[in-house]
C-alpha atoms as an extended CHARMM CRD file, in Angstrom:
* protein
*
        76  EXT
         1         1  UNK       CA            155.9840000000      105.9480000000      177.9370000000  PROA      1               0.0000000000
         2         2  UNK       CA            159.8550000000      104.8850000000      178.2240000000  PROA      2               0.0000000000
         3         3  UNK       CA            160.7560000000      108.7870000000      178.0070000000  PROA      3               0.0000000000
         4         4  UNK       CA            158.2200000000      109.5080000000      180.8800000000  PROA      4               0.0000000000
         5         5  UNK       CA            159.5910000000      106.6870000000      182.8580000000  PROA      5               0.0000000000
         6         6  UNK       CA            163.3210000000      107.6910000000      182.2700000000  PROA      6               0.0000000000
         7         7  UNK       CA            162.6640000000      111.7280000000      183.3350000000  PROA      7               0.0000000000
         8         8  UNK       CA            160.3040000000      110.4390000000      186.9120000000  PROA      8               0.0000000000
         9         9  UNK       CA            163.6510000000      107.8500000000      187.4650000000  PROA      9               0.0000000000
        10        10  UNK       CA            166.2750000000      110.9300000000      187.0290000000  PROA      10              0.0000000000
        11        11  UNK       CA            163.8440000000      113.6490000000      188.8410000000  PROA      11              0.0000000000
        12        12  UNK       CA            163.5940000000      111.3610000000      191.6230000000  PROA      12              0.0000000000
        13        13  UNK       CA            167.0280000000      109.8600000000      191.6600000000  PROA      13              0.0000000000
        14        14  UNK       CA            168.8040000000      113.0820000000      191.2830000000  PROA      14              0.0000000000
        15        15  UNK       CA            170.0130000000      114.9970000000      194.1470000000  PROA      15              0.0000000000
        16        16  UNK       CA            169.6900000000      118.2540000000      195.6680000000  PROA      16              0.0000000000
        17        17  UNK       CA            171.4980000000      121.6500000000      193.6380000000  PROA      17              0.0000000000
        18        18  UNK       CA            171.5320000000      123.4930000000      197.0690000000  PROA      18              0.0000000000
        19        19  UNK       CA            171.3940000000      126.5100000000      194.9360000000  PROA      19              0.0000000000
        20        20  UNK       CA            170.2010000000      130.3130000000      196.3670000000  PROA      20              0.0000000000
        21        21  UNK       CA            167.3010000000      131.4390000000      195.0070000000  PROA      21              0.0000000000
        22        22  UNK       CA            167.1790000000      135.2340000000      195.7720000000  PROA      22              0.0000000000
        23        23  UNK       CA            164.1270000000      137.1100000000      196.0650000000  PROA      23              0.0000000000
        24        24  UNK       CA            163.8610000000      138.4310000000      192.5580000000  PROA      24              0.0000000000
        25        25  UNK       CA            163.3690000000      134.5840000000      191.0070000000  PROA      25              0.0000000000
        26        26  UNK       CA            160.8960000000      134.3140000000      193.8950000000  PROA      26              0.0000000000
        27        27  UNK       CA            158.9630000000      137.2230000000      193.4530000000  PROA      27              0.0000000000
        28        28  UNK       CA            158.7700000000      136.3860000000      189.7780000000  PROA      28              0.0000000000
        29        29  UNK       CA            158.0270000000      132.5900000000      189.3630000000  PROA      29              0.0000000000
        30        30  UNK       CA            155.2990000000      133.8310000000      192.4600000000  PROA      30              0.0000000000
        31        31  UNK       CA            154.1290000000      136.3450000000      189.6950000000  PROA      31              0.0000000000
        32        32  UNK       CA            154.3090000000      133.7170000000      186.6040000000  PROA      32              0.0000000000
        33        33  UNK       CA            152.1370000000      131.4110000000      188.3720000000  PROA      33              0.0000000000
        34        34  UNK       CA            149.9800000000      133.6960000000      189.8750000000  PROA      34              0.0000000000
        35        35  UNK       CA            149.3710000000      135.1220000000      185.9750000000  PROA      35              0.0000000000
        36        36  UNK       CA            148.5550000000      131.9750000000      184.5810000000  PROA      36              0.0000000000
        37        37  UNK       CA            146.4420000000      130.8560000000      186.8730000000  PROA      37              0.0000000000
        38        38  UNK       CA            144.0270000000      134.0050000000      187.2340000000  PROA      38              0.0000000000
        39        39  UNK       CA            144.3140000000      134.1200000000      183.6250000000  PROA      39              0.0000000000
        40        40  UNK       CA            142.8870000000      130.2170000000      183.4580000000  PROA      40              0.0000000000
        41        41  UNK       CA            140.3520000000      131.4740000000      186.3180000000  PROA      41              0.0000000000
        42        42  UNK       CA            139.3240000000      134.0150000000      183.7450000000  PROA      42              0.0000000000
        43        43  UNK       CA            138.8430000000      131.9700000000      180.6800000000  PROA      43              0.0000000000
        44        44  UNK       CA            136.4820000000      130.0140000000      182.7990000000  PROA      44              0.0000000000
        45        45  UNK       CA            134.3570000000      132.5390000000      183.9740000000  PROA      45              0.0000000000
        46        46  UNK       CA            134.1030000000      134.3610000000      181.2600000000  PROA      46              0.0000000000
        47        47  UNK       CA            132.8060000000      130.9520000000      179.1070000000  PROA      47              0.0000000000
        48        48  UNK       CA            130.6110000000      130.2970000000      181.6090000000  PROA      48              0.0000000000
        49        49  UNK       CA            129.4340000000      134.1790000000      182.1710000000  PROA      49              0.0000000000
        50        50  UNK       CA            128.7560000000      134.8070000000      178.4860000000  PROA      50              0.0000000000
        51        51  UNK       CA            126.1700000000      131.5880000000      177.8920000000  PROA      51              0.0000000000
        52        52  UNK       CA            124.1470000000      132.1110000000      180.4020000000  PROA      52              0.0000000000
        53        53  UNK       CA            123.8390000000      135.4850000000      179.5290000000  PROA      53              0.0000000000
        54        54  UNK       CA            123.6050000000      134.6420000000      175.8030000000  PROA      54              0.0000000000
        55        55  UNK       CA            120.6880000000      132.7050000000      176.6570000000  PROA      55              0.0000000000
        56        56  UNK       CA            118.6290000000      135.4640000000      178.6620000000  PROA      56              0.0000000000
        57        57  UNK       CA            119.2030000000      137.8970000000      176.0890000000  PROA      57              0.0000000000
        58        58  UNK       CA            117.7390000000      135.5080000000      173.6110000000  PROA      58              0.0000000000
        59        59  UNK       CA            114.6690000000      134.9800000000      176.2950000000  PROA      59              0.0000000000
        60        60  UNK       CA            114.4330000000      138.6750000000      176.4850000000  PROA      60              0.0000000000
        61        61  UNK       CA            114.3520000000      139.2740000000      172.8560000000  PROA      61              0.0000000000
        62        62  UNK       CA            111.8590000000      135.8240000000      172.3460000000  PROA      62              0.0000000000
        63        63  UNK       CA            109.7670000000      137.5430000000      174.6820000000  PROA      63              0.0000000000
        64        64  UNK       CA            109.8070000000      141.1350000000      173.3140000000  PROA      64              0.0000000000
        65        65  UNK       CA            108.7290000000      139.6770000000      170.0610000000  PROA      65              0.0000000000
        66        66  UNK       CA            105.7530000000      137.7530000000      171.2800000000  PROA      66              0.0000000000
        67        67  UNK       CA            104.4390000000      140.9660000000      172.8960000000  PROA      67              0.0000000000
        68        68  UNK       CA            105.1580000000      142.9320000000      170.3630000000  PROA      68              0.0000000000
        69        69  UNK       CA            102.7180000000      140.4250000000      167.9220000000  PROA      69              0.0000000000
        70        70  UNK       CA            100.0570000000      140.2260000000      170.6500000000  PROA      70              0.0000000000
        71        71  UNK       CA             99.9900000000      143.8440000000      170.7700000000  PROA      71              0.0000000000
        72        72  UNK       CA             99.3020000000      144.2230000000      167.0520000000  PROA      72              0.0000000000
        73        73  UNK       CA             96.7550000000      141.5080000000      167.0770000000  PROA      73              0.0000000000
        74        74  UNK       CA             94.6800000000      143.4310000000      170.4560000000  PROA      74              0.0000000000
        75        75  UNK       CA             94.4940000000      146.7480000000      167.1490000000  PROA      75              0.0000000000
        76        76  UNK       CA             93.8950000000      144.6320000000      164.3500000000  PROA      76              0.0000000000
């Protein structure tokens, strides 16, 4: 907890670089951030796509089977 105290005390304490940041850095941190967060966006929906779908397919085949048997009993 010290080390997290001392880098919030210089971060806040520290001042300005008044550096230029040309367009190229900008365009590309834009791009880095914009990358990882679609790519988060993506893990989500894709975890929470596939169960849901996992679990109708496994409905669907439950169901297939049942009418499959009740078919064969209706002959037998």
């Amino acid at each position: 907890m010290p080390a997290f105290s001392v880098l919030v005390a210089m971060s806040v304490l520290s001042p300005p670089a008044l550096a230029y940041v040309g367009p190229g850095i900008g365009v590309g941190a834009l791009g880095v951030l914009l990358g990882l967060l679609l790519s988060v966006v993506l893990a989500l929906v894709s975890i929470f796509w596939y169960l849901p779908k996992r679990l109708l397919r496994k409905r669907k085949k439950g169901a297939k089977g049942t009418a499959e048997a009740a078919k064969r009993d209706d002959n037998a």
